[in-house]
C-alpha positions in Angstrom: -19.9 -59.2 -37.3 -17.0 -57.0 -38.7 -18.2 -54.1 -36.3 -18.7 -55.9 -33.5 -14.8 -57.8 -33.7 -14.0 -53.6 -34.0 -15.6 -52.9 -30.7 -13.5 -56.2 -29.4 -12.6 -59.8 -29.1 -15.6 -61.0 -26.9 -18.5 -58.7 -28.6 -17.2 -60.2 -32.2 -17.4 -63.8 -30.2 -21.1 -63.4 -29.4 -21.9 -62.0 -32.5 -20.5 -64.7 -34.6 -22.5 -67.4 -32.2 -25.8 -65.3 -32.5 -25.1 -65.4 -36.8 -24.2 -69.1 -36.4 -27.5 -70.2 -34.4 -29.5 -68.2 -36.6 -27.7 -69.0 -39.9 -27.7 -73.4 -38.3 -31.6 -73.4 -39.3 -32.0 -71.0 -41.7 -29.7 -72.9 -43.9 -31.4 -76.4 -43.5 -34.2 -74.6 -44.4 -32.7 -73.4 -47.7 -31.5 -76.3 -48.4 -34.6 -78.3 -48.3 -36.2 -75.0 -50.1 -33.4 -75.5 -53.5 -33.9 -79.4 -53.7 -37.7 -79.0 -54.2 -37.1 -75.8 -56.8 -34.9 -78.9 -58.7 -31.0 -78.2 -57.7 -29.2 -81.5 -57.5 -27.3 -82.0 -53.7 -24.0 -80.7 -55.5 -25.9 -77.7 -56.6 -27.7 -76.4 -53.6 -24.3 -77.1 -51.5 -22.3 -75.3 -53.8 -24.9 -72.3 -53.7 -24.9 -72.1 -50.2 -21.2 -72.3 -49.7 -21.1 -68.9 -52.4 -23.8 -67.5 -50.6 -22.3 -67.9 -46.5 -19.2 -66.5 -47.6 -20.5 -63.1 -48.8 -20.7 -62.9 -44.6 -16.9 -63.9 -44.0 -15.9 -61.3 -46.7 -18.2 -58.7 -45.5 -17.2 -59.2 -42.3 -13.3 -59.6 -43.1 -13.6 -56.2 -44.9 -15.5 -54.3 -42.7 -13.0 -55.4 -39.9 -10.0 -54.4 -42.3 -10.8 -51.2 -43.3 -13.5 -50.1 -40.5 -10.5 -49.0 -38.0 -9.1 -46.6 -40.1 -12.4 -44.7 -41.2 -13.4 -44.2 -37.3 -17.0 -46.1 -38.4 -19.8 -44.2 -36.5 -20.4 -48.1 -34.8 -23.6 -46.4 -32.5 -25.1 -45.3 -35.7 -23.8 -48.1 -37.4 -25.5 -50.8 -35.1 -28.7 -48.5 -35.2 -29.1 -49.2 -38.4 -28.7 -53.1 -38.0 -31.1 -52.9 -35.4 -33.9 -51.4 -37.8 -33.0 -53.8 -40.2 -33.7 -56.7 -38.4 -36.8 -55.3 -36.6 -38.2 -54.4 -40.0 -37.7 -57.9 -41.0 -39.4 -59.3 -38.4 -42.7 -57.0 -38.7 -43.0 -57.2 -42.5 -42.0 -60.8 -42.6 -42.5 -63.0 -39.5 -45.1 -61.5 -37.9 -47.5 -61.6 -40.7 -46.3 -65.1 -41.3 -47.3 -66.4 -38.2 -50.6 -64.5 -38.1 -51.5 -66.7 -41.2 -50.4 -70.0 -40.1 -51.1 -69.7 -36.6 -55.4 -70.9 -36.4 -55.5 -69.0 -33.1 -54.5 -65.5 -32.2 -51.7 -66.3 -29.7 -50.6 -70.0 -31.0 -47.3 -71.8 -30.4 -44.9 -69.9 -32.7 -45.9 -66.2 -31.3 -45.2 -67.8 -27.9 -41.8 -68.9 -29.5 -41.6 -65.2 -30.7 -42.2 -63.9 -27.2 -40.0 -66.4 -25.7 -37.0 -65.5 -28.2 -38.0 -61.8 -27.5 -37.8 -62.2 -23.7 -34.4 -64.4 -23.8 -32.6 -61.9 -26.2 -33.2 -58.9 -23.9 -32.4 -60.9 -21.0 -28.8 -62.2 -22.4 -28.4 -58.3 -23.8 -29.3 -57.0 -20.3 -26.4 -59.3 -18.5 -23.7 -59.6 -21.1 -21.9 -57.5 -19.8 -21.5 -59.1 -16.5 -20.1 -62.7 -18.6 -17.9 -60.7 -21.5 -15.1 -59.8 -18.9 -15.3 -63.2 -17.2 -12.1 -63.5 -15.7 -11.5 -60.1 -15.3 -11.5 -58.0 -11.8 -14.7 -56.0 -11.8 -13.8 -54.4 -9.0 -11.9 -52.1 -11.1 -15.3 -50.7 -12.8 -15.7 -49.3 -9.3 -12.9 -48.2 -8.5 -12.4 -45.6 -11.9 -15.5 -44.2 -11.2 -13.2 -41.1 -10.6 -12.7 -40.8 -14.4 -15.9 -40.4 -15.5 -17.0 -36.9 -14.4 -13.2 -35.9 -15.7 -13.3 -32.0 -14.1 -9.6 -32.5 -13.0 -8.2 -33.3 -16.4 -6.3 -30.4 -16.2 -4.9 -31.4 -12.5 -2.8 -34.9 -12.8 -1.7 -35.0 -9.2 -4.4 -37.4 -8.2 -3.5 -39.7 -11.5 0.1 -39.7 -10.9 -0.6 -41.3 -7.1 -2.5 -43.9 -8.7 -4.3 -44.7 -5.7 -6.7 -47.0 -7.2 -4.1 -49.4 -8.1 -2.6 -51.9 -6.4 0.7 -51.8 -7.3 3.7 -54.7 -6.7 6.8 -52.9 -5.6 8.3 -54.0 -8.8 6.4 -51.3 -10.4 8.3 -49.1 -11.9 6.8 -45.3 -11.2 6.4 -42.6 -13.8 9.7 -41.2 -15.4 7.9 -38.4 -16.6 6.9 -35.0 -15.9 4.6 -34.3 -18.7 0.8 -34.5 -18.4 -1.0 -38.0 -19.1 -4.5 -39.2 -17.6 -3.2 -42.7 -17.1 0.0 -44.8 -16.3 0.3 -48.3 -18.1 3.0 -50.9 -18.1 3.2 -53.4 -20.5 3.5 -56.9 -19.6 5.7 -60.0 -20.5 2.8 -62.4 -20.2 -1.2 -62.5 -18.7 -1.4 -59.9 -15.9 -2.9 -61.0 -13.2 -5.6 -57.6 -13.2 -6.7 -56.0 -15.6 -6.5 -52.4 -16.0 -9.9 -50.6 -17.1 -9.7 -46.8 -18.2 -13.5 -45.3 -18.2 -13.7 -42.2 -20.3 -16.7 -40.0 -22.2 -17.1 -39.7 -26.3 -15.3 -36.7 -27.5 -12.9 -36.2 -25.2 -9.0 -36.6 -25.7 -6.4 -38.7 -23.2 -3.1 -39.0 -23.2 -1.5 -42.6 -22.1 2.1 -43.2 -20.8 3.2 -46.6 -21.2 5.9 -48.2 -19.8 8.6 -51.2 -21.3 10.5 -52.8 -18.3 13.2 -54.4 -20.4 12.9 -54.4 -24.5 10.6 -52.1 -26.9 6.9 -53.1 -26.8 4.1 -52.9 -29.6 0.8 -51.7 -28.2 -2.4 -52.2 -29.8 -5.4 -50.6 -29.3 -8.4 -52.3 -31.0 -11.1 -50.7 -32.6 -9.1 -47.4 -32.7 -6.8 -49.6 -35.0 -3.7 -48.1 -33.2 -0.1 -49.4 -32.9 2.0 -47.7 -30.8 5.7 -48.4 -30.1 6.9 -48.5 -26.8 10.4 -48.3 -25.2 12.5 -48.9 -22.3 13.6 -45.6 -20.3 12.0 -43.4 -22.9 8.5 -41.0 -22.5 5.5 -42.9 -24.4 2.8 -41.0 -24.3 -0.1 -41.8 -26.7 -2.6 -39.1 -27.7 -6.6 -40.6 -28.2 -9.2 -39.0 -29.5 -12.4 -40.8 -28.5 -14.4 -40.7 -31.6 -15.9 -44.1 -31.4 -18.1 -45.4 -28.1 -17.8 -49.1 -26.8 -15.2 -51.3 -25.2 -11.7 -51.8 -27.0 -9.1 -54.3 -25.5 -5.5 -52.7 -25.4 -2.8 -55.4 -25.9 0.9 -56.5 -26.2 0.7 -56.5 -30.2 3.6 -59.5 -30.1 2.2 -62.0 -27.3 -1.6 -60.8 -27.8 -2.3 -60.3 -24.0 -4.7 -57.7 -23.3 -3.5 -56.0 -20.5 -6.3 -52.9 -20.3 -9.4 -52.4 -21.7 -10.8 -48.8 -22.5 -14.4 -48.0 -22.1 -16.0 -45.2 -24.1 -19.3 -44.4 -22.8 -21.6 -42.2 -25.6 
């Protein structure tokens, strides 16, 4: 759950509702589990409240300290992955085999069922984590994934796939960047999506309109001051895949969100 809240806001929000709807039943179970081993009601609620927290700690921790080691998150979700696969084929699946009187009963057609559902809700979470969001602009920064023209930031500087108010302020400076950003006062009405590659580097310019700014990149764990009139250009190495929201620090709005594709 730490990990995913590190890859962003929305893949931390599903994560925590997929722990709670399989943690919902697993505890009744538990509990019905400690009253027949002979733990009073106090007991077994006091157990499980020790217990469940080890997962807010875990996760609190993880979360903490997981931006500033650069956590591997691919491998690291690998390795969930297996974990709970090898649960299922050493545990459940021999369970239901020897409970079930037929060889394809009710619970394996459960187990198909929940198979089926998770790849489906996998497959198309995509398309409901940036509800609200323009995906238009997935399209329209297809430009920045082959990246040969790093090197030439003419094209960038135009911004032509932006649709910019004439209250947008253009780029004061002359240095090299891959992409222009202003920071806004309050919820901007599109949001700005920057698709890059693992292992490269990018530089970002961002812009204050009236008073000094903190950006934050999540997942990265950056803060970045930035301020009126001046050149603020951030240096990222891409050393972790995923999606990562970028966002006024002080309001929280997320303003851009940066893909890394592995």
């Amino acid at each position: 759950m730490g990990g995913a809240f590190l890859i962003g806001r929305e893949t931390g929000l599903i994560a925590t509702v997929a722990l709670i709807s399989h943690d919902i039943p697993l505890e009744v179970g538990e509990f019905g589990n400690q009253l027949r081993a002979g733990f009073t009601k106090k007991q077994t609620i006091i157990r499980n409240i020790f217990s469940g927290l080890t997962t807010v700690l875990g996760a609190v921790l993880t979360y903490q300290i997981g931006g500033d080691l650069n956590l591997p998150m691919g491998y690291l979700y690998g390795g969930i992955a297996g974990f709970f696969i090898y649960i299922a084929l050493s545990d459940i699946v021999p369970t239901i085999h020897s409970s079930e009187k037929t060889r394809y009963g009710l619970q394996t057609g459960f187990l198909l069922l929940g198979l089926v559902f998770g790849g489906t809700v996998s497959a198309l979470a995509h398309d409901y984590i940036d509800v609200g969001h323009n995906h238009e602009d997935h399209e329209d920064h297809e430009d920045h994934d082959d990246h040969d023209d790093h090197d030439d930031h003419d094209d960038h500087d135009d911004h032509d796939d932006h649709e910019e108010s004439e209250e947008t302020p253009k780029p004061i400076s002359l240095l090299p960047f891959d992409y222009y950003l202003i920071v806004p006062d309050s919820v901007p009405d599109k949001l700005e999506v920057l698709n890059y590659n693992l292992g490269e580097e990018i530089y970002i310019q961002f812009e204050a309109r009236d008073v000094e700014k903190e950006i934050h990149v999540h997942g990265y764990d950056i803060h970045f001051m930035v301020y009126p009139s001046q050149d603020n250009i951030l240096k990222i190495e891409l050393t972790i895949a995923g999606e990562f929201e970028i966002e006024n620090h002080a309001s929280g709005y997320e303003f851009a969100r940066l893909i890394v594709s592995p």
